[in-house]
C-alpha positions as CSV (number, residue, x, y, z in Angstrom):
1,X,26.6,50.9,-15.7
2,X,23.8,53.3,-15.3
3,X,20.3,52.1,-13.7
4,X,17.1,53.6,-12.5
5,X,15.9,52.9,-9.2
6,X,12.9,51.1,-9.0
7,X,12.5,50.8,-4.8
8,X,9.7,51.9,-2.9
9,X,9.8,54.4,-0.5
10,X,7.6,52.1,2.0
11,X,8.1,48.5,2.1
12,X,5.5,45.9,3.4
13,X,6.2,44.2,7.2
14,X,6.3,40.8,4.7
15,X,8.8,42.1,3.0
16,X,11.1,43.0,5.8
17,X,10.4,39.9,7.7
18,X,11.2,38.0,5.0
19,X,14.5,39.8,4.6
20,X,15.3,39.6,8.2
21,X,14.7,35.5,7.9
22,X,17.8,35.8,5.5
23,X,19.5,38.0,8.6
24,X,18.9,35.3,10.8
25,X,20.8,32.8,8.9
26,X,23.7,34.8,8.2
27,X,24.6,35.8,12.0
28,X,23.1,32.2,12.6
29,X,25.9,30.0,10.4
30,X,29.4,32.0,12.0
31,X,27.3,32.2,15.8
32,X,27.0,28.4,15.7
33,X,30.2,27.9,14.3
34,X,31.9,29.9,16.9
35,X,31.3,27.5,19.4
36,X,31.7,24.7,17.4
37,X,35.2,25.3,16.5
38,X,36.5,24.9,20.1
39,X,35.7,21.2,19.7
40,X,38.9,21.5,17.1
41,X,41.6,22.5,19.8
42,X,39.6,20.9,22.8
43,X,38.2,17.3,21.7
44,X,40.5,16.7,18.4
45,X,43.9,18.3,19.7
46,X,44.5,21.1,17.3
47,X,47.4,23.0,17.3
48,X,47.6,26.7,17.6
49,X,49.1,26.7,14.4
50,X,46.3,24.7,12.7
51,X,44.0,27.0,14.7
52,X,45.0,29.9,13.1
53,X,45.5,28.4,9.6
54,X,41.8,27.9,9.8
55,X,40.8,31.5,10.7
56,X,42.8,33.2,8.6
57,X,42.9,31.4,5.0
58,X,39.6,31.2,4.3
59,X,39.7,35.3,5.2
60,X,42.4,35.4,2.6
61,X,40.5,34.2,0.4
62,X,37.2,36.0,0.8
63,X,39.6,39.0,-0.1
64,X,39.3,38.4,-3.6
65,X,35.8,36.3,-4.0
66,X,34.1,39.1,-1.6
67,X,34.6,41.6,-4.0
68,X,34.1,39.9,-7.1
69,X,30.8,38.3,-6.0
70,X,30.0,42.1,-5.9
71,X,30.7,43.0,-9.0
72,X,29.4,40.0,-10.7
73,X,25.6,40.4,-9.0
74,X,25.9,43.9,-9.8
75,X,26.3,43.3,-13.4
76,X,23.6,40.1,-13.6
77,X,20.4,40.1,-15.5
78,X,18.0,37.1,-14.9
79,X,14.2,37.5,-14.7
80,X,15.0,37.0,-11.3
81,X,16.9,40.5,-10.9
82,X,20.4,40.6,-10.0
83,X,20.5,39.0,-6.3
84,X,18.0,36.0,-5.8
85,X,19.6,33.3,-8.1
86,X,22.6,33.7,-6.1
87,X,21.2,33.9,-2.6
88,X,19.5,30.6,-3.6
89,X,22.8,29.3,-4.7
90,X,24.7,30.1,-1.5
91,X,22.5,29.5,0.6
92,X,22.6,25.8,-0.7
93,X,26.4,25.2,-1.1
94,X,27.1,26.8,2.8
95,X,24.3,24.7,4.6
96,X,24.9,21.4,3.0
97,X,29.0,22.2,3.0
98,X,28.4,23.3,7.2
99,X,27.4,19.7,7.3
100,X,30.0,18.2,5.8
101,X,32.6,20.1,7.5
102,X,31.5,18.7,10.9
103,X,31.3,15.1,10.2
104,X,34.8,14.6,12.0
105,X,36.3,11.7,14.4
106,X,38.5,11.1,17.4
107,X,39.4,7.8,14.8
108,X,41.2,9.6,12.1
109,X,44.5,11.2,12.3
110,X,44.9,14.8,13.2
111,X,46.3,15.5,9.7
112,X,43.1,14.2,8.1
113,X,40.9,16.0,10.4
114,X,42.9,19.2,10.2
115,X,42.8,19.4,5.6
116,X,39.0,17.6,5.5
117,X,38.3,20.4,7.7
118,X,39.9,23.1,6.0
119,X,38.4,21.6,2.8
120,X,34.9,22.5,3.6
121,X,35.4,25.2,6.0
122,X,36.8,27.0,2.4
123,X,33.7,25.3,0.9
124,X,31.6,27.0,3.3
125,X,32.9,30.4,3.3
126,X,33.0,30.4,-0.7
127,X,29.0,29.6,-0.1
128,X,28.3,32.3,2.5
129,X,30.3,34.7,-0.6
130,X,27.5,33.6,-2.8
131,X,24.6,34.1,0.0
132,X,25.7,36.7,2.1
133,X,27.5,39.3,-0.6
134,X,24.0,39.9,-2.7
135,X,22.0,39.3,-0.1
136,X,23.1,42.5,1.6
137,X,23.3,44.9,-2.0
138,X,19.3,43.3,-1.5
139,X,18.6,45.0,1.8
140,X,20.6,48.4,0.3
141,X,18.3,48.3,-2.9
142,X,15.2,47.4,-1.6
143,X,14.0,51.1,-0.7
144,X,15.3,54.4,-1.9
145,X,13.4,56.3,1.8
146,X,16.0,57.8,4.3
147,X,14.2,56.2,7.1
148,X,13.1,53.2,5.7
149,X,16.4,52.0,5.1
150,X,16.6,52.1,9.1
151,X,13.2,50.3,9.3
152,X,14.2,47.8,7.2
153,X,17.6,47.4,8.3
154,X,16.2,47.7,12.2
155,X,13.4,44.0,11.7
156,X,16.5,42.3,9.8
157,X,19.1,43.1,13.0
158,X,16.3,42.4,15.1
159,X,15.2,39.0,13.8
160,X,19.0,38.1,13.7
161,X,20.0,39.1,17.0
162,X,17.9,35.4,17.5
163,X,20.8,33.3,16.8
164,X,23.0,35.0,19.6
165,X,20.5,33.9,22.3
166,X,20.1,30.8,20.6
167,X,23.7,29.8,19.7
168,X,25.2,30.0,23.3
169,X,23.0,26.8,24.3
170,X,25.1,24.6,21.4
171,X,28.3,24.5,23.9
172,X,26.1,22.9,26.5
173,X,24.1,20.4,24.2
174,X,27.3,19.6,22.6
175,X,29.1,18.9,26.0
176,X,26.6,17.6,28.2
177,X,27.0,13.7,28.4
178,X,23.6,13.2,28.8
179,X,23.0,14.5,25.4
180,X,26.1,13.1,23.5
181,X,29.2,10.4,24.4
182,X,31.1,13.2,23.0
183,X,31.1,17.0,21.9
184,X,32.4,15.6,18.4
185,X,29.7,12.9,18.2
186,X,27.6,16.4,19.0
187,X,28.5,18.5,16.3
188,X,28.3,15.5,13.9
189,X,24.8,15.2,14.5
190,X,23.9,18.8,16.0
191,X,25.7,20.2,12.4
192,X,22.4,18.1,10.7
193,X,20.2,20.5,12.2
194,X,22.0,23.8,12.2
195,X,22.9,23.3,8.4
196,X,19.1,22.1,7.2
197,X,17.5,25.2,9.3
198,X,20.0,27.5,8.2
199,X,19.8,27.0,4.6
200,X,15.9,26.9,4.4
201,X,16.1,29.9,6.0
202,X,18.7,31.6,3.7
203,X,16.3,30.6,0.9
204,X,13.5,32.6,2.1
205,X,14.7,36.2,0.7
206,X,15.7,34.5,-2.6
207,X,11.8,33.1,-2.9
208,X,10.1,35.7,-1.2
209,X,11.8,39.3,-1.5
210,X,10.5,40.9,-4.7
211,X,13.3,42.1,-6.9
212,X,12.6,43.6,-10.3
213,X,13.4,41.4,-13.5
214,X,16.2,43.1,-15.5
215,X,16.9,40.1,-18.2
216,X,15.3,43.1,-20.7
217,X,18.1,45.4,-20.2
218,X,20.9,45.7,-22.4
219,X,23.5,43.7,-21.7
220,X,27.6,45.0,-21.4
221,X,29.9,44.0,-23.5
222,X,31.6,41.0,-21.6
223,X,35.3,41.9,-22.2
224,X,38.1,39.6,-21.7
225,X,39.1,38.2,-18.0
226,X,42.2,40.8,-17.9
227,X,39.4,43.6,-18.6
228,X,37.2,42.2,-16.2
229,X,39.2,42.2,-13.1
230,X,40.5,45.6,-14.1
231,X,37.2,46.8,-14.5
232,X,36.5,45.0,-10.7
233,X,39.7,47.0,-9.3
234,X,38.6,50.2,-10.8
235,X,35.6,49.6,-9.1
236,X,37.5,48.6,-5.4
237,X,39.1,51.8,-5.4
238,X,36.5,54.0,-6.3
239,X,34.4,52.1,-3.8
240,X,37.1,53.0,-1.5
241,X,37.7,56.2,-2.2
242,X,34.0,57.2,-1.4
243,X,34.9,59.5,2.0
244,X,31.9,58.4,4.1
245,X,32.3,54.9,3.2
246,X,35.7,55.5,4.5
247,X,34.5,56.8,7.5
248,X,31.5,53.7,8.0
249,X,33.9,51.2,7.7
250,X,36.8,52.3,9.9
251,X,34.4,52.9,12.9
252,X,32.6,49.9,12.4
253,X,36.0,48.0,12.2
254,X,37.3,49.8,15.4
255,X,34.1,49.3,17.3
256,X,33.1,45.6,16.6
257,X,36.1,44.4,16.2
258,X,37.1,45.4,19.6
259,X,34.3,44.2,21.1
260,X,35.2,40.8,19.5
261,X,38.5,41.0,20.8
262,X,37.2,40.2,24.4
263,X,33.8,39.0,23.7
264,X,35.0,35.5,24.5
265,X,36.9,36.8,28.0
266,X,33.4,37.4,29.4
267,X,33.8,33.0,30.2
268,X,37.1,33.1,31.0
269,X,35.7,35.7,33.8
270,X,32.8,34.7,34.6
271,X,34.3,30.8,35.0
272,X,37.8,31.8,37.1
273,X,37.3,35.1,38.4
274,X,33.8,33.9,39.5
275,X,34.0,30.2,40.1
276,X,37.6,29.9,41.1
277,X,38.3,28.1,37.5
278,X,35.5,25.7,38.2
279,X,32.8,24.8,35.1
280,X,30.7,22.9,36.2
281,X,30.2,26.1,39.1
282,X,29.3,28.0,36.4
283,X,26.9,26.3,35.0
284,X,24.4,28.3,32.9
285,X,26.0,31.5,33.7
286,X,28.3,32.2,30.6
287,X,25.3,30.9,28.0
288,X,23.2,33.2,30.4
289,X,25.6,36.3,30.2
290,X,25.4,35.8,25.8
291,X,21.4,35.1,25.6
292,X,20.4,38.4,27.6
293,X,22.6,40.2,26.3
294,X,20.7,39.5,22.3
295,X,17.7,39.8,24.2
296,X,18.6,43.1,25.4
297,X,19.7,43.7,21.9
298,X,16.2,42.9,20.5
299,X,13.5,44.3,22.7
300,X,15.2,47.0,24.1
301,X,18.3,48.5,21.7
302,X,17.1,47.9,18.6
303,X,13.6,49.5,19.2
304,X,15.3,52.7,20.7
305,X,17.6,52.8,18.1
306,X,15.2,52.9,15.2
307,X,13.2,55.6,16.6
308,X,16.2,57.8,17.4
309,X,17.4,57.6,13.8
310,X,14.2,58.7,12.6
311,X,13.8,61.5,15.3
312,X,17.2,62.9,14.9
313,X,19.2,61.2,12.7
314,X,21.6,58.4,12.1
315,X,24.8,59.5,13.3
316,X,23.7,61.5,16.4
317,X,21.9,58.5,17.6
318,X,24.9,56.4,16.2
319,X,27.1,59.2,18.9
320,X,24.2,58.8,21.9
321,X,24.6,55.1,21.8
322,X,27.9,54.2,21.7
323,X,28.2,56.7,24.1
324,X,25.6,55.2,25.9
325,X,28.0,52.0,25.4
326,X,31.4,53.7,27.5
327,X,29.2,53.6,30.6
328,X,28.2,49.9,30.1
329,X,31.5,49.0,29.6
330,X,32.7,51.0,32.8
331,X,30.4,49.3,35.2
332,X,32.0,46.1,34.8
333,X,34.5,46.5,37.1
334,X,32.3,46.4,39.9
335,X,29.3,44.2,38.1
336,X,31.2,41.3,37.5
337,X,31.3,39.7,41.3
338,X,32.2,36.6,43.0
339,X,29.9,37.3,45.9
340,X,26.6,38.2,43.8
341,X,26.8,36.9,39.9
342,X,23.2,38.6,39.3
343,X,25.3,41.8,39.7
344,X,26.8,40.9,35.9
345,X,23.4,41.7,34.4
346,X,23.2,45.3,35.4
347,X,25.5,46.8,33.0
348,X,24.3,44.8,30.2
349,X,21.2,47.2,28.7
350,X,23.8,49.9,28.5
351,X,26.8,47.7,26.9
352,X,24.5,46.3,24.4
353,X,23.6,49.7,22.5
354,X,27.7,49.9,21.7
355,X,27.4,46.6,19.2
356,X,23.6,46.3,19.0
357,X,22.6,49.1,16.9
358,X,25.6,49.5,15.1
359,X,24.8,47.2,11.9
360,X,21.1,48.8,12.0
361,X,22.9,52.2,11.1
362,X,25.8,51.4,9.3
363,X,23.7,49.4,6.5
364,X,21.5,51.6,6.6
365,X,24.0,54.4,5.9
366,X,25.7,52.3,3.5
367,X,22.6,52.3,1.8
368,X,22.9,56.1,1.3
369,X,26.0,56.1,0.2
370,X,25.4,54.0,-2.9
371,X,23.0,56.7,-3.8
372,X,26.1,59.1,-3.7
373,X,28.5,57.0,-5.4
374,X,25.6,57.0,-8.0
375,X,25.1,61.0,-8.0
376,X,28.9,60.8,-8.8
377,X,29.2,58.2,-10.7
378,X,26.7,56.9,-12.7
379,X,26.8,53.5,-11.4
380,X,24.9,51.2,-8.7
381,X,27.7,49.6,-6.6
382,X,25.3,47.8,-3.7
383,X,27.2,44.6,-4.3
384,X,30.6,45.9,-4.3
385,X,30.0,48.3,-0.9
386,X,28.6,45.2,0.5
387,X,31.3,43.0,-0.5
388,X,34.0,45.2,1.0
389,X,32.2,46.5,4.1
390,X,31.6,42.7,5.2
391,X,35.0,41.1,4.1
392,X,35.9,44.2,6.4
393,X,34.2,42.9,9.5
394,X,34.9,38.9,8.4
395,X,39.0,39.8,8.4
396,X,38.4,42.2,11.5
397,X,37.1,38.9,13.1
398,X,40.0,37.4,12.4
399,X,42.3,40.3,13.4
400,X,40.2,40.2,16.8
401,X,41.0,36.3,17.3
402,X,44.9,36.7,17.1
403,X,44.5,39.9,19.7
404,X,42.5,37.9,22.0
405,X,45.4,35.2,22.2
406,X,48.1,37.7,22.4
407,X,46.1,39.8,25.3
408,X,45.5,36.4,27.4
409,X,49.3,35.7,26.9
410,X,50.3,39.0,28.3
411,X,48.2,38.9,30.9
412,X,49.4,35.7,31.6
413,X,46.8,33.6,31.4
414,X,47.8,29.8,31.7
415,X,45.2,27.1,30.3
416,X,46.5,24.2,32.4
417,X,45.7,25.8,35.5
418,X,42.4,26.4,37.3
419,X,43.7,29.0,39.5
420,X,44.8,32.0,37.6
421,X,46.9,34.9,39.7
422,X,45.2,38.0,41.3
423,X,47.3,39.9,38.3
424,X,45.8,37.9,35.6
425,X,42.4,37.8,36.5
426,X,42.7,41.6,37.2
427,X,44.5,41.9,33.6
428,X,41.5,40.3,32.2
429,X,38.9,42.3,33.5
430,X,40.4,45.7,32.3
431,X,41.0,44.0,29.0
432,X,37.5,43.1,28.9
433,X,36.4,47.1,29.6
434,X,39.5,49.0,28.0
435,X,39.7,47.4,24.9
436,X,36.2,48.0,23.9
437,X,36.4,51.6,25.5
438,X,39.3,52.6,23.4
439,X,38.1,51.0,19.9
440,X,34.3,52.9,20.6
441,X,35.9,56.2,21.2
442,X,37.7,56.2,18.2
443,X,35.1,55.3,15.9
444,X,32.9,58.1,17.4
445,X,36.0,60.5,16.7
446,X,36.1,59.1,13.3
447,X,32.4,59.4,12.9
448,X,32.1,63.1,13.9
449,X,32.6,64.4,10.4
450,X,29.8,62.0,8.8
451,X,28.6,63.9,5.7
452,X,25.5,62.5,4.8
453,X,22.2,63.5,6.9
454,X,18.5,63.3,5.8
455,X,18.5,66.7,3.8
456,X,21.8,66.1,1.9
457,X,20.3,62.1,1.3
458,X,16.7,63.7,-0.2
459,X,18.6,65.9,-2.0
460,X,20.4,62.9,-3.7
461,X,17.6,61.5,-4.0
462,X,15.8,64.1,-5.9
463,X,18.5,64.9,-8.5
464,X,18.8,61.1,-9.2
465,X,14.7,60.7,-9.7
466,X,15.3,63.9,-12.1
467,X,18.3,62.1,-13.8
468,X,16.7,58.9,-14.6
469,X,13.0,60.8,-15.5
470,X,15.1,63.2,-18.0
């Protein structure tokens, strides 16, 4: 499938802030329900089994609708172009579905609870497929400039980074009595909300992004289902075979990921390290830790970030900041202290560059590299580079989850207890530093021999302009 890029160079501000409204409701939906899902093990009596169930089938799943959402939006033609009929679509099914898949009780059997809850949370993932998958290939398609791609990419991370100050206030709405009997009787009604905002504003880039209308372009041959999917494997594996996409998604997946593996440890510290195991003595400070850190992220990382890419480059700013990152991490030994909690804060404006400008550059390289796979190729893959980077981070999530468990069990950290040992607490806090450390090293190692910078990206740019003008 051969097709002419239409993009800008430039964009409008409208235009990205109305793409970075979509941003917001897609780190929005998995930030919200990442602290409403401990109200499954902690108010409804979960197993770890049935934990883990929940993590990791609806991953499985996304492994084949990811990509074929990709394919599928790559290959529509509507009047509405390729992407805005289904971001409408998803953004529907996952915010009314979020609803639904919260409207649980302490009265029903942990059987019932455990499927119903499956149920939609399979619902909701399938709708986030339909949302999320085009509505990336969108952001990769909506200019064809080297640096715009980082502009636009840097207002969508920036608006986002919203729901991670946001988000950490849910766990203390949903367990405060004075808002709720109950943290289930919260999420019943505090789901309303979150579902209803989200999905008005996942609609915004499907009625407001322009996007060419392509319903005059001659349609493929549809073959039979058998050719289809071996048509959507052939594209999987040229997809992966592209050698910077390669090398985008294995540091992405070494560097987030790891940070995810002890992002949640942070309250584990912060509550027995700090507070002698004690809540209700740490108060605010674990919601605190998560808001400053996004608003670190916002005014100060993201800012930086897009004016290093476009003063010398994506990957040696992508190199400066995660390096930038390794000392951040460092000083936590010392910054997280019993004596003086302020001290936690210090570290954070340098740990936030290691995770806050990373999506910024990798979309915006990713963007790049569907004009290569074009160059080579013939054919515009936004949807399917989109759908496989992101089921990347989505199962890399998941991976990180079933690390964290198996790092707080060899540490030996015991749930029933409020005071954890000297050797756990310690094991804890250099989980929380060398874990992240080692996963950001190797994805700058990884990263070194990045082809693509802005010459070699004009210069695919310019022999595509000349291919589609011959």
């Amino acid at each position: 499938m051969n097709s002419e890029i239409t993009s800008p160079t430039t964009l409008p501000m409208s235009q990205k802030i109305a793409f970075g409204i979509g941003m917001l409701a897609n780190q929005m939906f998995p930030a919200a329900l990442s602290i409403f899902i401990v109200i499954l093990v902690q108010s409804l009596g979960m197993s770890p089994v049935m934990w883990g169930l929940i993590f990791f089938l609806p991953k499985l799943i996304d492994a084949v609708t990811d990509p074929l959402m990709g394919y599928i939006s790559d290959r529509t033609q509507s009047r509405w172009g390729k992407r805005r009929p289904y971001i409408f679509i998803g953004a529907v099914i996952a915010g009314l579905s979020y609803i639904a898949m919260w409207q649980l009780s302490e009265d029903n059997s942990l059987l019932f609870n455990f499927w119903y809850f499956l149920l939609w949370n399979i619902i909701f993932f399938l709708g986030m497929t339909i949302f999320s998958v085009p509505y990336v290939a969108m952001g990769y398609e909506m200019s064809s400039d080297y640096h715009e791609r980082t502009r636009l990419m840097a207002v969508a991370q920036w608006i986002g980074q919203w729901a991670w100050v946001i988000a950490p206030w849910f766990w203390i709405v949903l367990y405060d009595p004075n808002w709720f009997e109950s943290a289930t009787e919260g999420a019943r009604t505090l789901s309303i909300w979150v579902g209803l905002i989200c999905m008005g504003l996942a609609i915004v880039p499907a009625v407001l992004c322009r996007s060419d209308d392509n319903s005059h372009e001659e349609k493929e041959a549809i073959g039979s289902l058998s050719d289809t999917f071996r048509d959507l494997w052939r594209g999987v594996l040229i997809t992966l075979a592209n050698k910077p996409f390669q090398k985008v998604c294995i540091a992405t997946f070494c560097i987030f990921n790891a940070f995810n593996t002890v992002a949640g440890f942070a309250f584990f510290i912060i509550v027995y390290y700090m507070n002698q195991g004690d809540p209700v003595q740490a108060g605010n400070w674990p919601a605190l830790f998560g808001s400053v850190s996004a608003i670190c992220t916002c005014f100060l990382v993201i800012p930086i970030i897009n004016w290093m890419a476009q003063k010398f480059g994506k990957l040696k700013t992508f190199t400066i900041t995660q390096t930038l990152s390794l000392a951040g991490y460092s000083m936590f030994w010392w910054s997280f202290s019993p004596e003086n909690p302020y001290l936690m804060f210090v570290p954070i404006p340098l740990y936030v560059f290691g995770i806050g400008g990373l999506f910024t550059l990798m979309m915006s390289m990713t963007a790049d590299i569907c004009d290569m796979d074009e160059l080579e190729t013939g054919e515009r893959r936004e949807g399917l580079f989109g759908a496989i980077y992101w089921w990347m981070v989505k199962f890399g999530a998941a991976f990180a989850g079933l690390l964290s468990g198996l790092i707080l069990a060899s540490v030996g950290f015991d749930q029933s207890i409020t005071i954890q040992s000297d050797s756990t607490l310690a094991g804890l806090r250099a989980a929380f530093i060398l874990v992240p450390v080692t996963g950001t090293i190797i994805g700058i190692l990884v990263m070194r021999s990045y082809e693509l910078d802005e010459s070699s990206v004009n210069e695919i740019r310019a022999q595509l302009d000349a291919r589609g003008s011959a």
